[in-house]
N, C-alpha and C positions, 0 to 999 in steps of 0.2 A: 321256915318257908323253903322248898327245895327249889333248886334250878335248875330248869331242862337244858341239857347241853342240847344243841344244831349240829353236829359235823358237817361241812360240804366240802372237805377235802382231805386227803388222806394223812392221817399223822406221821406217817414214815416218808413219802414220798411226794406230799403236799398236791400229787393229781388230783383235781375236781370230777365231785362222785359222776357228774353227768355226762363225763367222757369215761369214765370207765365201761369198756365193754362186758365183762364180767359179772358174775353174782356175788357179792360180798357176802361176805359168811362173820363179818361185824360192822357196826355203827362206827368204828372210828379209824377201817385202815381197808383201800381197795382191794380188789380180786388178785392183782399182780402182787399185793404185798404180806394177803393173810390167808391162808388156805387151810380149810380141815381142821381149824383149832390152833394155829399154828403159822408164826412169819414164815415166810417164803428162806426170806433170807435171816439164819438165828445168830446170825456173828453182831458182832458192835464192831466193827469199823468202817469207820463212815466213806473212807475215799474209796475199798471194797461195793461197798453198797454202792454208791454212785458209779463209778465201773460197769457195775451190772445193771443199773437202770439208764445210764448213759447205750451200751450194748443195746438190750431190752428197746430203749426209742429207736434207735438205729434201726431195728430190724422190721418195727413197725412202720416206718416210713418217715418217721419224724426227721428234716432237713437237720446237717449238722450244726448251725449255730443255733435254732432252737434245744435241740437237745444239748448241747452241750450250757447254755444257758438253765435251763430247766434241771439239769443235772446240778449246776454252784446251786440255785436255789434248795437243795434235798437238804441242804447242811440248820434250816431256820426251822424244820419239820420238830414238830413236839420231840419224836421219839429218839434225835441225836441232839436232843438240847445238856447239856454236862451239867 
C-alpha cells in the first residue's frame, strides 16, 4: 500500500507553501530554496544558510525578532536533520 506524502512546508526552510510568493519548481522545498533543478543555496552549513535566510526576511520586510526566530527554527527542517 503506498503513502502519499502532503508537503505544506518547505523542507529546507520550513516556510509554509501558502506564503510563498513564487512557483515552486518541486513538491518538497519553496521558490526561495529550489530553483531550475537545483537548491538556491548548495553548501551544507547550516548557520551559512540561516545567514542568508535570516538576510533574505530582512529584506522582505520581516520584523527582526520574527526573522530572527524563524531563522533558529531552519535548523528542525528535514534537509539539516544529521
Amino acid at each position: 500500500m503506498n503513502k502519499e506524502t502532503t508537503y505544506t512546508a518547505c523542507e529546507s526552510c520550513l516556510m509554509p507553501f501558502y506564503k510563498d510568493p513564487g512557483v515552486r519548481d518541486s513538491e518538497k522545498y519553496c521558490s526561495y530554496c529550489f530553483k531550475n533543478g537545483k537548491f538556491c543555496y548548495e553548501g551544507n552549513d547550516l548557520k551559512e544558510f540561516q545567514k542568508i535566510a535570516y538576510n533574505g526576511m530582512r529584506g522582505i520586510g520581516v520584523n527582526t525578532l520574527k526573522a530572527k526566530f524563524f531563522t533558529w527554527l531552519i535548523r528542525f527542517a528535514p534537509r539539516w536533520k544529521k
